[in-house]
C-alpha positions as CSV (number, residue, x, y, z in Angstrom):
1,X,58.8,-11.8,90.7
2,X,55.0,-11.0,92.1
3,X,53.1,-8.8,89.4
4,X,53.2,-5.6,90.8
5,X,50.9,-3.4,88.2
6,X,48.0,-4.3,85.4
7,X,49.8,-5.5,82.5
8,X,48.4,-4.7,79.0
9,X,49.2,-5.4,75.4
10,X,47.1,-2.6,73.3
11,X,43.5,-1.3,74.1
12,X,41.3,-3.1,76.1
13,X,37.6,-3.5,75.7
14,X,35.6,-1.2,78.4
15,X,32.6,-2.1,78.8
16,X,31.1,-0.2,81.9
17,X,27.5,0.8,82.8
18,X,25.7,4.1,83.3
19,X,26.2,4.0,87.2
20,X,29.8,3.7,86.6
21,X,29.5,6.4,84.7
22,X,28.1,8.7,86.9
23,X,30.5,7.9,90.0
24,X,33.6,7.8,88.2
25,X,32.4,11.5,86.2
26,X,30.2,13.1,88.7
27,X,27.1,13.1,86.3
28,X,24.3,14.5,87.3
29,X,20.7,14.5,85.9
30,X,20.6,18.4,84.8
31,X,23.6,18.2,83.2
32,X,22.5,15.1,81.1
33,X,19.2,17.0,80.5
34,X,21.0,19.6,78.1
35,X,23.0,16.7,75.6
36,X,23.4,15.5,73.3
37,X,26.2,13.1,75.2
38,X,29.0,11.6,73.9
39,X,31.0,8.5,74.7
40,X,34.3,8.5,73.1
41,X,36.4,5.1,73.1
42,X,32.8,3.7,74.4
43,X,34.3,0.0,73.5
44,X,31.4,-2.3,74.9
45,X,30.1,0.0,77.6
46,X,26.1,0.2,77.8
47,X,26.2,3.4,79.1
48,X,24.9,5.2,75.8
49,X,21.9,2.5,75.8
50,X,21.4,3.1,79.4
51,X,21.6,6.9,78.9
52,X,19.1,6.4,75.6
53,X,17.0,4.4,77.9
54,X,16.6,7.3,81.0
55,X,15.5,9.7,78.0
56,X,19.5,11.3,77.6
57,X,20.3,12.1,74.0
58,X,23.4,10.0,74.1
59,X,25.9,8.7,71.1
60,X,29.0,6.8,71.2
61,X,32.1,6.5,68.4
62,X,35.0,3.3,69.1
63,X,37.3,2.5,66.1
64,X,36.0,-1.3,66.2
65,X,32.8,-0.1,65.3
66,X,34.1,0.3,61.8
67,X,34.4,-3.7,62.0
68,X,32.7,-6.9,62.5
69,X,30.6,-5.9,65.5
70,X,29.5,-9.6,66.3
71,X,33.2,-10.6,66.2
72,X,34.7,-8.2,68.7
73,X,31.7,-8.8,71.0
74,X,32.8,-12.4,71.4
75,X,36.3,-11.0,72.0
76,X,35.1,-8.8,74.6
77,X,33.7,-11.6,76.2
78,X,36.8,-13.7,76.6
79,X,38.6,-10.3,77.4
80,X,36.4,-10.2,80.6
81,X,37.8,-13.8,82.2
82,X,41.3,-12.7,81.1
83,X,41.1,-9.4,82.7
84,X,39.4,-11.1,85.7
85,X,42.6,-13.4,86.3
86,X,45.0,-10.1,85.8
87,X,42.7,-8.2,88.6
88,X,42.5,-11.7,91.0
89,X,46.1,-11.4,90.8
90,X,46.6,-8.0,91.7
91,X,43.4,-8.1,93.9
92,X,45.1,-6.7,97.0
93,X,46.0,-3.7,95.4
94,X,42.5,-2.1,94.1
95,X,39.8,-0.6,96.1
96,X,37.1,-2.9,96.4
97,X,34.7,-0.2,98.5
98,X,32.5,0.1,95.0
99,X,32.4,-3.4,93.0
100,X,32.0,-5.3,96.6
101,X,34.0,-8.4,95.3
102,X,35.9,-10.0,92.3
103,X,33.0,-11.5,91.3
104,X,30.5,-8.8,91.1
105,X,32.9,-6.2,89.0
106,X,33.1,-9.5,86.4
107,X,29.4,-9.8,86.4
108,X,29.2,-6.2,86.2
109,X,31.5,-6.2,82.7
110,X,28.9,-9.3,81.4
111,X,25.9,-7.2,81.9
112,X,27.3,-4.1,80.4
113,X,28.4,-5.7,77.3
114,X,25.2,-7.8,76.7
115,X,23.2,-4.5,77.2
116,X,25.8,-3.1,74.5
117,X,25.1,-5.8,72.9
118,X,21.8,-5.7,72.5
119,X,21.6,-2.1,71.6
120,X,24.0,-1.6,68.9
121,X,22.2,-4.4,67.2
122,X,19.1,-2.6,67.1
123,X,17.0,-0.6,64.7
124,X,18.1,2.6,65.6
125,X,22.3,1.3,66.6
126,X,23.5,1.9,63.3
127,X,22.6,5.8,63.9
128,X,24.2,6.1,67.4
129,X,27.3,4.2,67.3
130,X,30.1,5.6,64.9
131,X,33.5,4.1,64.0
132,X,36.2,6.8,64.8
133,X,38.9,7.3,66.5
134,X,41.0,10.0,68.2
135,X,42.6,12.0,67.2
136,X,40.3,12.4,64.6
137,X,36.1,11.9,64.9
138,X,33.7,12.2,62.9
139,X,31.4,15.1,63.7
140,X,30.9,18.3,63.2
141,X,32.4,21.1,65.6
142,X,30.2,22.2,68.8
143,X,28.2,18.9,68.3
144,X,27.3,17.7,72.3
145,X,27.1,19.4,75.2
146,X,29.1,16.8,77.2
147,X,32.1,14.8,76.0
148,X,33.3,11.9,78.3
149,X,36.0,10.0,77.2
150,X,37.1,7.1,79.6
151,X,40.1,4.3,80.6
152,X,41.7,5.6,77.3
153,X,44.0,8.9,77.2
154,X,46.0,9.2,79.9
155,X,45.7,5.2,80.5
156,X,47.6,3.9,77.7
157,X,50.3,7.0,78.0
158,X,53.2,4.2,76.7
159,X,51.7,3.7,73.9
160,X,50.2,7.1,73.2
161,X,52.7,9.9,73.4
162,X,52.2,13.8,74.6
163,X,52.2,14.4,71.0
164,X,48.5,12.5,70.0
165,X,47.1,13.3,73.7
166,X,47.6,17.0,72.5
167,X,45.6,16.2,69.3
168,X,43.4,14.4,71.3
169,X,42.2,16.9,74.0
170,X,42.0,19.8,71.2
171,X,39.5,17.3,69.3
172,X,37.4,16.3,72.0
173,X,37.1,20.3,72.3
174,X,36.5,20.6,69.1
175,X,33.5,18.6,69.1
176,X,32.2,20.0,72.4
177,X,29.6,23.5,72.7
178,X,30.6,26.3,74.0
179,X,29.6,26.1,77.2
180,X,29.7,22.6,77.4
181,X,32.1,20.2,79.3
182,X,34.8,17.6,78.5
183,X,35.7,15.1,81.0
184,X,38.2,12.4,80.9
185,X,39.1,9.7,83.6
186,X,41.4,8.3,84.9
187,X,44.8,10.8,85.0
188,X,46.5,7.5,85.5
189,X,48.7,5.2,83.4
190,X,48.1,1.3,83.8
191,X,51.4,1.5,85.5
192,X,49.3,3.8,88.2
193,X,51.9,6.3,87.4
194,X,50.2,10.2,87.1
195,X,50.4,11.1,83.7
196,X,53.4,13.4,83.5
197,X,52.6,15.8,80.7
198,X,49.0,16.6,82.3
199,X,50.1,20.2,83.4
200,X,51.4,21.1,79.8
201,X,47.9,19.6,78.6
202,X,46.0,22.4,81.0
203,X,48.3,25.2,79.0
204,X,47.2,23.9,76.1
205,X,43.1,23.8,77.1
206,X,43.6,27.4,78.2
207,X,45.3,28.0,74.8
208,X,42.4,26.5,72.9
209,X,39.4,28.3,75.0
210,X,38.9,26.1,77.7
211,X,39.0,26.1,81.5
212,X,40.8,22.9,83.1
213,X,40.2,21.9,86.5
214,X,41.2,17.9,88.1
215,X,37.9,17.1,90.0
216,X,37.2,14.2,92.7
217,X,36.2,11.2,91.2
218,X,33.9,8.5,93.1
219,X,34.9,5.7,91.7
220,X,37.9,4.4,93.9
221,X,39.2,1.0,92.3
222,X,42.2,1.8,90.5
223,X,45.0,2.9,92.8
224,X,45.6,6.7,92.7
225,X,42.8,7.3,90.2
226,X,40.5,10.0,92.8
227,X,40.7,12.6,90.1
228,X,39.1,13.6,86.6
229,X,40.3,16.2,83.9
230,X,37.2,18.4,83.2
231,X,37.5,20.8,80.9
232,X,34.7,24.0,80.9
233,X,34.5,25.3,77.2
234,X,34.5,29.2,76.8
235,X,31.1,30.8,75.9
């Protein structure tokens, strides 16, 4: 039988750039302006050296960075060519308006990770990139004005049940100003399926002192994944 959706065994490596980042969020310059940023689940992504790089106050936190950095970035790299050959087989199905081609979205994932790359292993990495993970980070509350969390919650709703994507949304809040903005994307599982509890996660924003909204996203690849979770925080 033809593969009909992306299969995955645990969490994948991201690693996306900063333009990605701002199609599939809807970032825009002012709202970078007031940071500091964070990237949670940031995997390989060079979007918080990018972001450092443009003059954004920008972190990021990723369990594996608790590990052998080095290691997992060799991983990541053979990650890429396996991912590639799940996507070529599924290639009819995406939206291929953004990336242009196969081959540009896995040059894409080479570039963002040797930017990571390159960055983490810096003088000042060891002070922007934090091993965490949700449900539980390690920071202080009302630490950044923006908190963007990507391709996890939501994605991996198999493995993850409604139970730790509660725990989840109240800690990126946590972490987040008042006044500042959570936004997570996609609202999709890898079986493309909408995430079924995501209405009983809005009750629970408004609970905690948020304001939910879904908002358009521009980053059509995934099918069905048009829409982001952003999540106003009270003043």
């Amino acid at each position: 039988m033809k593969q009909s959706y992306y299969e995955q065994v645990g969490v994948a490596m991201t690693c996306r750039g900063f333009a990605e980042y701002e199609a599939m969020f809807g970032l825009r310059e002012e709202e970078l302006r007031r940071g500091p940023i964070l990237d949670v689940a940031a995997g390989g992504s060079s979007f918080t050296a990018e972001a450092r790089a443009r003059g954004f106050e920008t972190y990021a936190v990723d369990p594996r960075y608790e590990g052998d950095v080095s290691r997992w970035i060799e991983e990541a790299r053979e990650e890429i060519e396996v991912s590639t050959a799940k996507l070529d087989a599924l290639k009819e199905k995406f939206d291929w308006s953004y990336y242009g081609s196969i081959d540009r979205h896995r040059e894409g994932r080479i570039v963002s990770l040797d930017q990571f790359a390159g960055h983490v292993h810096s003088e000042s990495g060891p002070s922007i990139y934090s091993g965490g993970a949700l449900p539980e980070l390690p920071f202080a509350d009302d630490s950044f004005a923006i908190v963007l969390c990507s391709h996890f919650l939501f994605l991996y709703a198999e493995q993850f049940g409604q139970a730790f994507h509660k725990e989840s949304v109240r800690e990126l809040m946590r972490v987040c100003k008042p006044g500042g903005i959570v936004r997570i994307y996609p609202l999709i599982s890898l079986k493309w399926e909408p995430y079924e509890g995501l209405e009983e996660l809005m009750e629970l924003v408004r609970a905690e002192g948020g304001t939910p909204a879904l908002r358009d996203s521009r980053l059509p690849f995934i099918p069905g994944s048009n829409q982001m979770l952003e999540i106003r925080m009270n003043s």
